[in-house]
MILUMTOR-83405 format. One line per field, with one value per residue (C-alpha): residue in one letter; chain; x, y, z. Coordinates in Angstrom, 3 decimals. Example, Ala and Ser with C-alpha at 12.3 -4.5 7.8 and 13.67 -1.06 7.14 Angstrom:
2
rest <- (A	S)
kette <- (A	A)
u <- (12.300	13.670)
v <- (-4.500	-1.060)
w <- (7.800	7.140)
//
This chain:
422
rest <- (X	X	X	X	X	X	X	X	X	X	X	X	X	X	X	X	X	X	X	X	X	X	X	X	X	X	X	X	X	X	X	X	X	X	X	X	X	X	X	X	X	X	X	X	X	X	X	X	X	X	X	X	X	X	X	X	X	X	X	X	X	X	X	X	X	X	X	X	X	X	X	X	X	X	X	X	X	X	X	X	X	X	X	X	X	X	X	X	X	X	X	X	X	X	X	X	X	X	X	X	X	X	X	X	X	X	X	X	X	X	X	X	X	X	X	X	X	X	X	X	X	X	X	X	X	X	X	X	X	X	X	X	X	X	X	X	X	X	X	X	X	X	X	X	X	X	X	X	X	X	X	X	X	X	X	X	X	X	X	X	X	X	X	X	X	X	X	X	X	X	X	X	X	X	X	X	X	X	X	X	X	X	X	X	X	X	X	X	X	X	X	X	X	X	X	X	X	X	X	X	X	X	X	X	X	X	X	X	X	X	X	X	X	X	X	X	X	X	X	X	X	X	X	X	X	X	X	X	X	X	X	X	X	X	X	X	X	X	X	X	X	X	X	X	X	X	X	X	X	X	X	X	X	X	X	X	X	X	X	X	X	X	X	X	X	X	X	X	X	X	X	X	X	X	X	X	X	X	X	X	X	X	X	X	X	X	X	X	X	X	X	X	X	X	X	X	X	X	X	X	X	X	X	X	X	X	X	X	X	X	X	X	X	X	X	X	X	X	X	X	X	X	X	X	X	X	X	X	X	X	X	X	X	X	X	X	X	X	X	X	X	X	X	X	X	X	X	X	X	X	X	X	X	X	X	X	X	X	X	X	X	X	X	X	X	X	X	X	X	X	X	X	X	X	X	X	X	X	X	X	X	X	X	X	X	X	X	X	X	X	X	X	X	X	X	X	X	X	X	X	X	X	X	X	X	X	X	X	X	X	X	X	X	X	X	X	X	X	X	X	X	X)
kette <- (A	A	A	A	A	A	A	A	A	A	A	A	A	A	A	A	A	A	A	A	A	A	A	A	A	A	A	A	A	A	A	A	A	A	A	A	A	A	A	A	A	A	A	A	A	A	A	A	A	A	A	A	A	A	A	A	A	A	A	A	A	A	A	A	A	A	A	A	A	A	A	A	A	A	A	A	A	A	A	A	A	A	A	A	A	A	A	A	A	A	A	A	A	A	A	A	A	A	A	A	A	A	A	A	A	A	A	A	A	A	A	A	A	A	A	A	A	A	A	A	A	A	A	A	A	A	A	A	A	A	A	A	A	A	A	A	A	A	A	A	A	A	A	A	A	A	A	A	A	A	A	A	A	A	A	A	A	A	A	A	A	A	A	A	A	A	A	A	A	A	A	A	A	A	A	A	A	A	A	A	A	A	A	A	A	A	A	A	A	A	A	A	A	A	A	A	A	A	A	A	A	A	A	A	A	A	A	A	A	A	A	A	A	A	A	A	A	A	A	A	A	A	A	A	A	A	A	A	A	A	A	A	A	A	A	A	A	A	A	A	A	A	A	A	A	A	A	A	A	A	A	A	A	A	A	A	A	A	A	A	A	A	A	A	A	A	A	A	A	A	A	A	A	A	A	A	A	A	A	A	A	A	A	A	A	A	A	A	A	A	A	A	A	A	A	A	A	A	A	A	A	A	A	A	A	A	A	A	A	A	A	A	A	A	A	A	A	A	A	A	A	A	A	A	A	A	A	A	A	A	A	A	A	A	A	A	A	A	A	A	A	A	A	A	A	A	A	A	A	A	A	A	A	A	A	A	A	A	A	A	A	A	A	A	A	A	A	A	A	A	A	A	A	A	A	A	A	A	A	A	A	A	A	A	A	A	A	A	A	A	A	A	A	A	A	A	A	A	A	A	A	A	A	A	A	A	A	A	A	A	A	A	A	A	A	A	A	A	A	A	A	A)
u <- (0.000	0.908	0.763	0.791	0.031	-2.226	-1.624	-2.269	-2.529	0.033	0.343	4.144	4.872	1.038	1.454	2.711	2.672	5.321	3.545	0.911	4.259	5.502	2.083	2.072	6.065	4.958	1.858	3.705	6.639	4.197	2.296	5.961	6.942	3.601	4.575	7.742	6.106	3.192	6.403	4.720	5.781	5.280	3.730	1.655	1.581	-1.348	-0.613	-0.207	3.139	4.225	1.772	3.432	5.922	8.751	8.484	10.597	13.616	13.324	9.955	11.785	14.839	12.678	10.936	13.935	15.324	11.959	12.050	15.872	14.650	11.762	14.057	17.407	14.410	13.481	10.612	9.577	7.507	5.180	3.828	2.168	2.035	-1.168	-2.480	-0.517	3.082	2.521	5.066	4.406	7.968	8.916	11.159	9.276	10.759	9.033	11.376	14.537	13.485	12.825	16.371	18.052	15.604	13.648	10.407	9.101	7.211	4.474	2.816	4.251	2.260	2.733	0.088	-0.693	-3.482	-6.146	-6.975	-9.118	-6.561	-7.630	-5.526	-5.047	-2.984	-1.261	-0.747	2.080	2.248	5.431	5.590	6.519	9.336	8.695	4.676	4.815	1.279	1.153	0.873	-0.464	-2.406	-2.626	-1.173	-3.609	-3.265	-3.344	-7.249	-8.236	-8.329	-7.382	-10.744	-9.214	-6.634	-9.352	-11.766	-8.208	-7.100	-6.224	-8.491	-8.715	-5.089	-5.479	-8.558	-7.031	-3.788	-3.677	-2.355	-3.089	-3.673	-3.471	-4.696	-3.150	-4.740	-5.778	-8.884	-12.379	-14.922	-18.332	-20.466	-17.854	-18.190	-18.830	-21.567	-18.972	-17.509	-20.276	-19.227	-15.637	-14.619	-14.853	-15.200	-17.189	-16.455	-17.110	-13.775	-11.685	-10.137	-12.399	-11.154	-8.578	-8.641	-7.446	-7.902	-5.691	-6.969	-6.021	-7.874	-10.904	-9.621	-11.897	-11.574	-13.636	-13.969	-16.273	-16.646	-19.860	-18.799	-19.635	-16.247	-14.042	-12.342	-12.292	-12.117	-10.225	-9.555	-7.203	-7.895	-5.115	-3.373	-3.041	-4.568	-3.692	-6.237	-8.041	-11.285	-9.475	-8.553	-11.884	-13.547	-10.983	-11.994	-15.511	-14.455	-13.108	-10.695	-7.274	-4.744	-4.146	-4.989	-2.880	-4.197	-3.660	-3.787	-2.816	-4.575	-7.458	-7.460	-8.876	-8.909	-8.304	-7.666	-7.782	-4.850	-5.673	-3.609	-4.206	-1.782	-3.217	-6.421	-9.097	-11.998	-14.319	-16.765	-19.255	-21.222	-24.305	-24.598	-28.603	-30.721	-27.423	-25.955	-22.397	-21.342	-23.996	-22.098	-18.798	-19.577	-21.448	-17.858	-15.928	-17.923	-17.789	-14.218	-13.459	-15.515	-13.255	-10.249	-8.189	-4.365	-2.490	-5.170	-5.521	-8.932	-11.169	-13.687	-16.307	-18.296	-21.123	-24.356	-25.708	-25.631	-28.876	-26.749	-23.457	-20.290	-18.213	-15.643	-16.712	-16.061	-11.989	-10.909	-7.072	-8.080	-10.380	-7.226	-4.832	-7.343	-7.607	-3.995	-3.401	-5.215	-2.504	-4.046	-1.236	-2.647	-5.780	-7.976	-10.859	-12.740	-15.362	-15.409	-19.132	-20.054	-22.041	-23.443	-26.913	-24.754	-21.574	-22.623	-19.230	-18.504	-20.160	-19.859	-17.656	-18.043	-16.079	-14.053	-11.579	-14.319	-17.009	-15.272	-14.400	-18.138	-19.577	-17.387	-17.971	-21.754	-21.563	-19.490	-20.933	-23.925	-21.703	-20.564	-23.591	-21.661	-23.496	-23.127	-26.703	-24.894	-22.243	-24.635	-25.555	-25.395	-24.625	-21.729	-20.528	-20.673	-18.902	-16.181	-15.704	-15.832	-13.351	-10.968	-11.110	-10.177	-7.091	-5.552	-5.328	-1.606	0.204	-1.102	2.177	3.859	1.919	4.065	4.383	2.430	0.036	-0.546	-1.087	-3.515	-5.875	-6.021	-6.800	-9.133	-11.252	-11.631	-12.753	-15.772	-16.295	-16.875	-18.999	-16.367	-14.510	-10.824	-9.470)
v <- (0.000	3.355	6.594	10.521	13.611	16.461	19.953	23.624	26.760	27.367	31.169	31.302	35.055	36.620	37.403	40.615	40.384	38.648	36.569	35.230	34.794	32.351	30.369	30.710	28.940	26.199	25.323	24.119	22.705	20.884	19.978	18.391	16.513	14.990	13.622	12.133	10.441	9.017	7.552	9.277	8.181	11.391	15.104	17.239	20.515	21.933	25.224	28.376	27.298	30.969	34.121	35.808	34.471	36.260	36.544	37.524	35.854	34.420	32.918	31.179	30.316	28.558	26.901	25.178	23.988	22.193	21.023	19.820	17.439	15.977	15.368	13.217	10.794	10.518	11.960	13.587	16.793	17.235	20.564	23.217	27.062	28.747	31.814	33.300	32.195	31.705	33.370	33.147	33.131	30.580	32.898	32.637	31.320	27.719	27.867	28.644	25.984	23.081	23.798	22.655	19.345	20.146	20.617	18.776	20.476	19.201	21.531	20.019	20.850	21.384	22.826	20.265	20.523	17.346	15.627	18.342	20.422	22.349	23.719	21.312	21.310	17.506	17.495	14.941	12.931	12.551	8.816	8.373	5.949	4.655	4.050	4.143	6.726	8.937	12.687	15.677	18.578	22.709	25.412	28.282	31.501	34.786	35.684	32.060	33.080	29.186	28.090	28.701	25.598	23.569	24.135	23.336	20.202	17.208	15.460	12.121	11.478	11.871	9.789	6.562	6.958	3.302	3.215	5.122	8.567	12.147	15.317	18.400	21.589	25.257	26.114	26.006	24.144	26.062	23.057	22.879	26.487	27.439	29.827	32.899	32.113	32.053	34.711	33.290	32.208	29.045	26.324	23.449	20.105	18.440	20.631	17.983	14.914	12.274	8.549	10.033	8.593	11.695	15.165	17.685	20.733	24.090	27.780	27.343	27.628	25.036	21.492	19.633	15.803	14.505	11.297	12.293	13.117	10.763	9.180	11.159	9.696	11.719	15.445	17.063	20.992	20.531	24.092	26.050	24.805	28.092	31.256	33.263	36.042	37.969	35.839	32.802	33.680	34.534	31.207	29.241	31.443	30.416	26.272	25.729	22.663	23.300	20.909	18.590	14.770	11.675	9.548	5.173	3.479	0.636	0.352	2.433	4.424	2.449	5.551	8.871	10.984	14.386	15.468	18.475	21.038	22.779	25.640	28.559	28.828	31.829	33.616	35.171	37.987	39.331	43.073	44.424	48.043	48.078	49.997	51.177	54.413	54.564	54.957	51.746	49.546	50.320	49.768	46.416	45.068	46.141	44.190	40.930	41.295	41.783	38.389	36.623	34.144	35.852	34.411	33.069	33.533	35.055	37.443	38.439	40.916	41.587	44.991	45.746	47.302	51.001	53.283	54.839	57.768	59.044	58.338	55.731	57.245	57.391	53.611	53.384	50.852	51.444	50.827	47.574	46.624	47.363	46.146	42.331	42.492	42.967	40.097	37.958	37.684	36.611	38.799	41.209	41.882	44.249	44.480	47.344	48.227	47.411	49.874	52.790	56.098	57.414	61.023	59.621	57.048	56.958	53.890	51.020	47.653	46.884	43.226	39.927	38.911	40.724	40.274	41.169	44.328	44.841	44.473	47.139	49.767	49.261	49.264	52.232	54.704	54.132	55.790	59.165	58.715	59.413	58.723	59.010	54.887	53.830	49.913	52.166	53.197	51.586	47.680	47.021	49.201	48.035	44.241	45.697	46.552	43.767	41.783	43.683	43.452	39.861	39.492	42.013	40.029	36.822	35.535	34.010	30.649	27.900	29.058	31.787	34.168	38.101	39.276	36.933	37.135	40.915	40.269	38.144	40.295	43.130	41.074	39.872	43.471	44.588	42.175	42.591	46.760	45.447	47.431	46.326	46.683	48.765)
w <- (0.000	-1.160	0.359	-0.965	0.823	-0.766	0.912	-1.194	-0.650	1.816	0.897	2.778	3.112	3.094	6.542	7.884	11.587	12.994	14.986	12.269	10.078	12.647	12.682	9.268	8.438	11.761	9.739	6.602	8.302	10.465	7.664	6.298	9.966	9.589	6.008	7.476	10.310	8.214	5.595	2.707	-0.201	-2.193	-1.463	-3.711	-3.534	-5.403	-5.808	-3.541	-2.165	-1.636	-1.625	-4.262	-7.120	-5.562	-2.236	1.157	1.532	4.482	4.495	1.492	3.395	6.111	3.648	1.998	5.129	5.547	1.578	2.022	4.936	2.986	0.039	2.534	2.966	-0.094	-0.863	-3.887	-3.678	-7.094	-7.223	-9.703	-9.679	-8.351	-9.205	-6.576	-7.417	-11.153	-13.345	-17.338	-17.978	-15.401	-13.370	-9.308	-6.556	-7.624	-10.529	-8.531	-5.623	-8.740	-10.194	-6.870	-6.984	-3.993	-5.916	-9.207	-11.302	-12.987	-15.469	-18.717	-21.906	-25.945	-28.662	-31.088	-33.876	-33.413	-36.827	-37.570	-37.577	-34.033	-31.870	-28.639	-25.368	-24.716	-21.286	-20.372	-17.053	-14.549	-13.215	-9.803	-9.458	-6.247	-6.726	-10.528	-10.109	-12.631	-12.295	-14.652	-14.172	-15.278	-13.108	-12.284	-13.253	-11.879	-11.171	-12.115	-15.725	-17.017	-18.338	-21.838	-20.986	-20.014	-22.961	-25.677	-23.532	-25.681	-23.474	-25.027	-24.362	-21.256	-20.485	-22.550	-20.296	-18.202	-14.395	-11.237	-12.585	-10.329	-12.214	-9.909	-10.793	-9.349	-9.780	-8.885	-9.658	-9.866	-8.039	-5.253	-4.299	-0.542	-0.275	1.092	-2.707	-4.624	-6.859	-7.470	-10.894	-11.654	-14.404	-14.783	-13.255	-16.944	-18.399	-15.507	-17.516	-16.975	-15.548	-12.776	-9.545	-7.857	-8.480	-6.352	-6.214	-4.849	-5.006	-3.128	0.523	2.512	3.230	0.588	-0.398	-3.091	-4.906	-6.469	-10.118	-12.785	-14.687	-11.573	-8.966	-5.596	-6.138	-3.338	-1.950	1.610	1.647	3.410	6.459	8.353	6.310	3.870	3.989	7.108	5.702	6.551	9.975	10.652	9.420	11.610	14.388	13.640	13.926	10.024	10.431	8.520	7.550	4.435	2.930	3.322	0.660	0.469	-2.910	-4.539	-7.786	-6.353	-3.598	-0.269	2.405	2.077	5.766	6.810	8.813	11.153	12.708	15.663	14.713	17.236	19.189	18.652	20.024	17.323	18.558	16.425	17.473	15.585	15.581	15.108	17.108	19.182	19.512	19.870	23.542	24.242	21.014	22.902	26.270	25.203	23.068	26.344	28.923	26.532	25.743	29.767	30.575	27.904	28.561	25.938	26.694	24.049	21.397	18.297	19.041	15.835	15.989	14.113	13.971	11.716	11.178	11.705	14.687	15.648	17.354	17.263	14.901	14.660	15.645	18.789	19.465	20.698	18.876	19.521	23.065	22.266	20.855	23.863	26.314	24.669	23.632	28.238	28.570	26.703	23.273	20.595	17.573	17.847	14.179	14.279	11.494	11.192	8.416	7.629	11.111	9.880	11.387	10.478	10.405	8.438	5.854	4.133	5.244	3.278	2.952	-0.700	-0.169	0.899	-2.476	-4.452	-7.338	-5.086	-4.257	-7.619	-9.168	-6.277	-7.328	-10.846	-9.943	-7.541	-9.873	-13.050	-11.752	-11.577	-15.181	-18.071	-22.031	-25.540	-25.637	-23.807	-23.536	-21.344	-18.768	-15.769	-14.988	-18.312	-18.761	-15.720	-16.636	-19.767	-17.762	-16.043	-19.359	-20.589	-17.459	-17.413	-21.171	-20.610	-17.776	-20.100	-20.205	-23.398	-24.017	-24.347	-27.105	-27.882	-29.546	-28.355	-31.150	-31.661	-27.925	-28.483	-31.491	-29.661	-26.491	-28.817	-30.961	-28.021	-26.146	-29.454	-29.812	-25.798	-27.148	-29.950	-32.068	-35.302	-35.636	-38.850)
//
């Protein structure tokens, strides 16, 4: 019986605060000490490694040290870019780190034309020597703009490929989507390879397990094993489990187990503004916070909703802050940002996601701006824009030359205008 580990989205170096760095470097490493004790015969890392492609030094140097230990026992570490480290020139860390041998890359594709005469990606698969399992997949890109790779993959190549088969990939899959993602790009679970056993995947950052897809093995998302972003910090406040899959096989797979870590402990609070003015808001958050065992936690707070008197500013958060940090709490986050006054409304609520975000603002400032173009105006000119945003941040496809590259981009934010080129 074989084993591999399945871990992504590590996001080493999104941290600022010293002490969420340390959690954040513990997590992985602890992530790799569990790999060695389990005897692991190989680790996939399904993108996300690092939070950007070329990031601090020493988050890297840590990192190595850990990579260098995995490797003197002989285990091979398979991993792919996310959108996070990808680089379309192949020059991030990941690159460096796979040129010493610590990491394996596995994104290894050519353009073909299919017999009638279509343009196709062949997607070639890395054997492990040990288990002889054989690995593939597609890196993600940056703003999980890769449903272009899916939709050219020589897919029957793939399918028809005999043995143990592991498709690695970053993305997400629209059915799979947590609710607090729901607006996240994503592609279709029918644009996966069919007749895998395993599908690695990385992007969507919550533990997910499914074996409910017709012609796919077990689809898979080990979500991250600390945090990357204040949302995850505050869904592992709120219970989420982190950690990472150790996965047994043979021909099939006969278990697959969730490892957890217990990386830090928390205490979520959550304070609705309604019906409140502000002197009762703040002396309600500092009663709570006093009754609270607060040592050697990492405290989120949540503040929302509108004030029926007085401004926001009212409410001492710099001394919320010093108060829970007295109490022996390892990291403090306050977020109040959806807290509004009935006298100061400035303050609104943008949304969770980066896209989210992105879509309100569109939404809210095309109102200011009237042009001659009706289709410009309102909702629609805003989905316009976003149209048009998503097509621009395309990268090359493999072997895509410069200009052609430049054509198409052009060529496609043309006929997202509804405009014809000269």
């Amino acid at each position: 019986m074989y084993k591999f580990a399945h871990l992504a989205d590590c996001h080493l170096g999104a941290q600022k605060y010293p002490e969420l760095k340390k959690l954040e470097i513990n997590a992985f490493k602890q992530c790799l000490d569990v790999c060695l004790e389990e005897k692991v015969d190989f680790i996939i890392i399904a993108g996300d490694l690092f939070h950007s492609n070329l990031p601090d030094m020493g988050v890297v140097k840590e990192a190595v040290g850990k990579l260098k230990q995995v490797k003197e026992k002989g285990i091979t570490v398979y991993i792919n870019y996310g959108s996070h480290d990808f680089s379309p020139n192949e020059t991030s860390i990941i690159d460096v780190i796979t040129e010493s041998g610590l990491l394996k890359k596995l994104f290894d594709a050519r353009v073909i034309k299919d017999d009638f005469g279509e343009e196709k990606i062949k997607l070639n698969f890395t054997t492990d020597e040990k288990t002889n399992a054989k690995l593939t997949g597609i890196s993600g890109r940056k703003m999980g703009i890769d449903d272009t790779y899916y939709s050219m993959l020589d897919r029957r190549s793939l399918e028809n490929e005999e043995g143990f088969k592991i498709f690695v990939f970053h993305t997400a899959i629209k059915t799979l989507l947590p609710d607090f993602l729901s607006k996240m790009d994503g592609i279709d679970i029918k644009l996966l390879p069919k007749n895998f056993d395993y599908y690695a995947g990385g992007h969507i950052h919550k533990q997910i397990c499914e074996n409910k897809f017709e012609n796919h093995g077990v689809v898979a998302y080990s979500g991250p094993p600390f945090a990357g972003y204040p949302k995850d910090l505050e869904m592992n406040a709120k219970g989420e489990k982190r950690g990472f899959f150790i996965v047994e096989f043979d021909e099939k797979i006969s278990n697959v187990k969730f490892h957890e870590l217990n990386i830090a402990k928390y205490e979520f609070m959550q304070f609705e503004a309604n019906h409140k003015n502000s002197n009762q808001l703040y002396e309600e958050i500092l009663s709570k916070i006093k009754k609270k065992s607060l040592d050697d936690k990492i405290v989120i707070i949540k503040v929302k909703g509108e004030l029926s008197g007085g401004k926001t500013s009212d409410i001492n958060f710099y001394e919320i802050r010093r108060i829970i940090r007295e109490a022996g709490a390892i990291h403090v986050s306050i977020n109040h940002h959806g807290l509004v006054s009935k006298e100061f409304s400035e303050i609104r609520v943008k949304g969770e996601t980066t896209a989210e975000i992105e879509e309100n603002l569109l939404l809210e400032n095309v109102s200011n701006i009237e042009v001659m173009q009706k289709q410009l105006n309102g909702r629609s000119g805003a989905q316009i824009a976003l149209e048009l945003m998503k097509t621009i941040r395309q990268s090359p496809k493999p072997n895509e030359k410069k200009l052609d590259y430049h054509n198409r981009i052009l060529n496609e934010s043309l006929e997202v205008l509804d405009l014809e080129s000269n």
